[in-house]
C-alpha positions in Angstrom: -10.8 18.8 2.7 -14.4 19.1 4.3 -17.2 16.5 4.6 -20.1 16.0 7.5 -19.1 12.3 6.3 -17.2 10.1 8.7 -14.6 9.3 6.4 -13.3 5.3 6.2 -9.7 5.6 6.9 -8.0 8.8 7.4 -4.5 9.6 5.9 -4.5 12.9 4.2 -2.9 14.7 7.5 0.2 11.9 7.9 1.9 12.8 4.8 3.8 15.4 6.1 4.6 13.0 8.8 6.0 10.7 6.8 7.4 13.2 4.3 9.7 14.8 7.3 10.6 11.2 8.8 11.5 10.3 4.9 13.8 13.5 4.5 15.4 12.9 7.4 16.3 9.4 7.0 17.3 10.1 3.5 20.4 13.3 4.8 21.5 10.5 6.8 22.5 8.0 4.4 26.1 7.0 3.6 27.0 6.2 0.0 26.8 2.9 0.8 23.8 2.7 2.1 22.0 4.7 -0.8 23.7 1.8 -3.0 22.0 -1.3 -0.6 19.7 -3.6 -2.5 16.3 -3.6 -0.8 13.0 -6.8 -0.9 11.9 -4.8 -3.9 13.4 -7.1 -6.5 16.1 -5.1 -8.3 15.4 -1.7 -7.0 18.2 -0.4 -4.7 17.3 2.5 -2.1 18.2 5.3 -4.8 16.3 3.3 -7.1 13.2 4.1 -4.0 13.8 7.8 -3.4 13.6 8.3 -7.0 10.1 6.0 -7.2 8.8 8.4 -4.7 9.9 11.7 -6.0 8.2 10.2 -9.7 5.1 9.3 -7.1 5.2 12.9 -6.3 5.6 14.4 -9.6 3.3 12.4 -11.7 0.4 12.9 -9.1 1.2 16.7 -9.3 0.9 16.8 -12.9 -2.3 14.2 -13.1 -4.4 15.1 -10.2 -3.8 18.9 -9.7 -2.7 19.8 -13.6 -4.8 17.4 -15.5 -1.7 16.3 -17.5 -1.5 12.5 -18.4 1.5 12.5 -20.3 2.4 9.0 -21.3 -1.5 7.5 -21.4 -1.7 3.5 -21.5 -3.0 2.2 -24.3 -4.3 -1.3 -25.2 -5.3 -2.1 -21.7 -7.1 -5.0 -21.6 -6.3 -6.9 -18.6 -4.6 -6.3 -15.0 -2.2 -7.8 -16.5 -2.0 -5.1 -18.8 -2.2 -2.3 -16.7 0.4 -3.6 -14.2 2.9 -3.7 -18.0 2.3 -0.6 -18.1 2.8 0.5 -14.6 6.5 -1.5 -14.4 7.4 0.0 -17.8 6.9 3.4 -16.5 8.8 2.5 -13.2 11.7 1.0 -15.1 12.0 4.0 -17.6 11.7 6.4 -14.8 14.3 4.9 -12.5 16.9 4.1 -15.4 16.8 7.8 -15.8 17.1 9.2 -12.8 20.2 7.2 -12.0 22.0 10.3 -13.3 20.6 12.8 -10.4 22.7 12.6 -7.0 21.1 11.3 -3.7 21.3 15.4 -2.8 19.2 16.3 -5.4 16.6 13.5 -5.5 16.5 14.5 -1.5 15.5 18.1 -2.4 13.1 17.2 -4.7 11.2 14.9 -2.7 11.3 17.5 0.1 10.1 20.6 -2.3 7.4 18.1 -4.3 6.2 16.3 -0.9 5.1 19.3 0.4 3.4 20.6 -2.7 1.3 16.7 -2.8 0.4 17.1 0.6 -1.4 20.6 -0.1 -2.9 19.4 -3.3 -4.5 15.9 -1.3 -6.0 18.6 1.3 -8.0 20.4 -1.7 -10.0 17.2 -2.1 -13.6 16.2 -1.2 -12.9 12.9 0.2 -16.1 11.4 -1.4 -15.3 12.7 -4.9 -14.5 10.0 -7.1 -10.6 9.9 -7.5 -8.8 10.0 -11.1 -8.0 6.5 -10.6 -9.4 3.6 -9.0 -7.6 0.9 -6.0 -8.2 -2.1 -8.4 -6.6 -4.3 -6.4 -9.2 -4.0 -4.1 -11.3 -5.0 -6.6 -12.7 -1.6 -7.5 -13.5 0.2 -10.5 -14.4 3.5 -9.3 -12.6 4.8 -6.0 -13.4 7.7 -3.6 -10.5 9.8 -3.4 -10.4 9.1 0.6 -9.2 5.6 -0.4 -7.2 6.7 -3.7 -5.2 9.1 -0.7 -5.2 5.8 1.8 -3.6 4.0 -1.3 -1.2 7.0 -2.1 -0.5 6.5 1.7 0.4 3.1 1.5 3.3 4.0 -1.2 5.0 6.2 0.8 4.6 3.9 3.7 5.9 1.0 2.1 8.9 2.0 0.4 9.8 4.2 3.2 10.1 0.8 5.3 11.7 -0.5 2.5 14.7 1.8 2.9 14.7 1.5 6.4 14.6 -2.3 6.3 17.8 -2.0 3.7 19.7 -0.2 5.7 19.1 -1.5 9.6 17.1 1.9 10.4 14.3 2.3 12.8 10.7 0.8 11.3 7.9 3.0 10.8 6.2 0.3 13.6 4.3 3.2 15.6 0.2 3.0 15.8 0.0 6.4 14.4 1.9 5.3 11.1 1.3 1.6 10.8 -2.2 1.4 11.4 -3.9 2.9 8.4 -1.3 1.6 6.2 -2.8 -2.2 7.2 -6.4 -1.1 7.5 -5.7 0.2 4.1 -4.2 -2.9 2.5 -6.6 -5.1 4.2 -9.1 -3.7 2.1 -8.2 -6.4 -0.1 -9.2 -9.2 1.6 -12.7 -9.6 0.2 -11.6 -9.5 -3.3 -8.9 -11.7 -2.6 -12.1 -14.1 -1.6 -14.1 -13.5 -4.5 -13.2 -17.3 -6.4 -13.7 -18.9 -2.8 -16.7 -21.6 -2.8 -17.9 -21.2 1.4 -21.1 -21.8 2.9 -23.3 -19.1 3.4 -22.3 -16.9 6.5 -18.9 -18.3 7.2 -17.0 -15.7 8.7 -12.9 -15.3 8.4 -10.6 -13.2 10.7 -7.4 -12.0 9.8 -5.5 -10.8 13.0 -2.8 -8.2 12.8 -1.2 -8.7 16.3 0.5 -6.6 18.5 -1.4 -3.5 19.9 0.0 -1.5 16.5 -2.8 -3.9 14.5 -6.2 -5.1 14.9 -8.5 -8.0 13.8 -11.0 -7.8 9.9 -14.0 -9.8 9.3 -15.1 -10.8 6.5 -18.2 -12.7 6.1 -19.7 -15.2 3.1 -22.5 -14.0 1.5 -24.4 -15.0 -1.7 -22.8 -14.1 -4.6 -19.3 -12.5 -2.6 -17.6 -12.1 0.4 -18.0 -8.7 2.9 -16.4 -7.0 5.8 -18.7 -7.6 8.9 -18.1 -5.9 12.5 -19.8 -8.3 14.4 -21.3 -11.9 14.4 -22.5 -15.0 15.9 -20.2 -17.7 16.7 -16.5 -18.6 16.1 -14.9 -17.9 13.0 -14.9 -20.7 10.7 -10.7 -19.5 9.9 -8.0 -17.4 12.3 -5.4 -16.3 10.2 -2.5 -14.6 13.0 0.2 -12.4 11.5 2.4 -10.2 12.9 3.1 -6.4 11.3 6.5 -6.9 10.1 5.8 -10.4 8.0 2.1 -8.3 7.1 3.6 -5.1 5.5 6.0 -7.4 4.0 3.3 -10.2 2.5 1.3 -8.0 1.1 3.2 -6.3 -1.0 5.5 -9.0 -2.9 8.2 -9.0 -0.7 7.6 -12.7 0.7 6.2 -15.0 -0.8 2.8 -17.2 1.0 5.1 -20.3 1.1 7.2 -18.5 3.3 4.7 -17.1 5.1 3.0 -20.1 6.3 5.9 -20.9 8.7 5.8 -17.7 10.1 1.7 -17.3 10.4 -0.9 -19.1 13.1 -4.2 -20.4 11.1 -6.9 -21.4 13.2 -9.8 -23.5 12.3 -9.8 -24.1 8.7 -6.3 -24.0 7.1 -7.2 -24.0 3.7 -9.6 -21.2 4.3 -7.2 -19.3 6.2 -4.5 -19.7 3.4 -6.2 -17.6 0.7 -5.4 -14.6 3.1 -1.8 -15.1 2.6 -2.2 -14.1 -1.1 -3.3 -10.7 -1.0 -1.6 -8.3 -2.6 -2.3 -4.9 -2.4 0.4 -2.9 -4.8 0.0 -2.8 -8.7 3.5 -3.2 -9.9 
C-alpha cells in the first residue's frame, strides 16, 4: 500500500497484531469460557470467533474476489441496511454453531492472514467497496473502510476478553486508532444539533492511551477543528473502558451519564454519549 499522502489514521499494519493476540487468546479458552455470554446481546464468545472468521471470509470474497453473494435488496433506509446486516449475522452464526472452537480457531488464523495481505494491496485513497455510514458517509476512502475493518476486530476481540476476565487490549498501540476511528462519528452525531455559530465541543478520552476531538459549529454542520479560541462551550470526560464500550451498544447513554464528567453545557455534552459507530 503506497501513497506520498499522509494518511488519516493508520491501521493496515496492526492486523496481524491483533490477529496473533486473537489466536492466542482463543487456544486458551476452556469450554466454559467459549460458552460465556458476552455485552453483545445474545451472542456468546463462539458466537464472536465465528463473527470474525465470517468478517474474514466475506471481505476475502467481496473486496479481493469481487463476489457479493447474498446482495441487499430493497434498501431504503439505515434502517434497512442495518436488517440486512443482523440477518446476515444471525444466519451466519446459527450455522456455524456446528463447527468446534478448534476449527473456527484455524480458520480465523489461516483467513486472518490472507485479509491482512489483501488490505496491504490497497491504495489508501481509493474509494473502498463500501462506505463508514455511520460516520455519515456515502463514499469512503479505503484508509477509513480498513480503520473501520480495524475497529471490528478490536471490538469483539475486547468483547471476548471482557467475557472471560482476560487482559484488555488497553495498550496505546491498539487502543488508540480504534477510538480516533470511532470518534469519527462525532460530527454526524451533531448534525440535528441547533448551536451558535463557532461553538466548539471536546470530547476527552482520558488516560495517556486516549486523547481530546474538537469539533466546531459551523453554518450548515458541525467539523473537527485542531485549534481555537476560547473555552469550549461543552467538556465531555470519558474514560477508555466505558468509551469502547458506549459506542458500540454495549451501554446505554443513561448509564453512561453516571460514569462521564460534562463540563460547561450538559445538554450539549450529552449528544456525545449517543454515538454509535457499528452497523449492526
Amino acid at each position: 500500500m503506497k501513497s506520498s499522502q499522509i494518511i488519516p489514521i493508520q491501521t493496515v499494519h496492526l492486523f496481524p497484531i491483533l490477529d496473533g493476540l486473537l489466536i492466542e487468546l482463543l487456544k486458551s479458552l476452556t469450554e466454559e469460557e467459549w460458552n460465556a455470554r458476552t455485552v453483545a446481546r445474545k451472542w456468546t464468545v463462539k458466537d464472536i470467533a465465528s463473527h470474525l472468521l465470517d468478517g474474514n471470509l466475506r471481505a476475502l470474497s467481496i473486496s479481493r474476489d469481487h463476489y457479493f453473494g447474498e446482495k441487499p435488496e430493497n434498501i431504503n433506509s439505515y434502517q434497512d441496511l442495518v436488517d440486512f446486516l443482523n440477518q446476515l449475522n444471525m444466519t451466519w452464526t446459527n450455522a456455524t454453531k456446528r463447527l468446534s472452537p478448534n476449527v473456527l480457531t484455524q480458520l480465523l488464523e489461516s483467513t486472518g492472514k490472507e485479509y491482512s495481505e489483501h488490505l496491504e494491496t490497497l491504495n489508501p485513497f481509493d474509494n473502498a467497496i463500501f462506505s463508514v455510514a455511520w460516520a455519515g458517509e456515502e463514499t469512503s476512502q479505503n484508509w477509513f473502510h480498513i480503520a473501520r475493518e480495524y475497529t471490528e476486530k478490536f471490538l469483539h476481540q475486547q468483547q471476548i476478553r471482557d467475557a472471560v476476565g482476560k487482559p484488555a487490549l488497553m495498550t496505546k498501540e491498539l487502543f488508540y486508532p480504534f477510538i480516533e476511528t470511532f470518534i469519527q462519528a462525532l460530527p454526524h452525531t451533531y448534525r440535528n444539533t441547533e448551536a451558535p455559530k463557532d461553538t466548539v465541543v471536546s470530547l476527552n478520552i482520558t488516560t495517556e492511551i486516549g486523547g481530546q476531538w474538537n469539533i466546531i459549529k459551523k453554518e450548515n454542520n458541525w467539523e473537527f477543528i485542531d485549534s481555537f479560541k476560547g473555552d469550549p462551550t461543552s467538556i465531555v470526560k470519558i474514560n477508555p473502558q466505558d468509551a469502547w464500550l458506549l459506542f458500540s451498544k454495549g451501554m446505554p447513554p443513561i448509564d453512561a451519564l453516571e460514569k462521564v464528567e460534562i463540563v460547561g453545557d450538559k445538554n450539549l455534552g450529552r449528544i456525545a454519549l449517543t454515538i454509535i459507530a457499528v452497523m449492526a
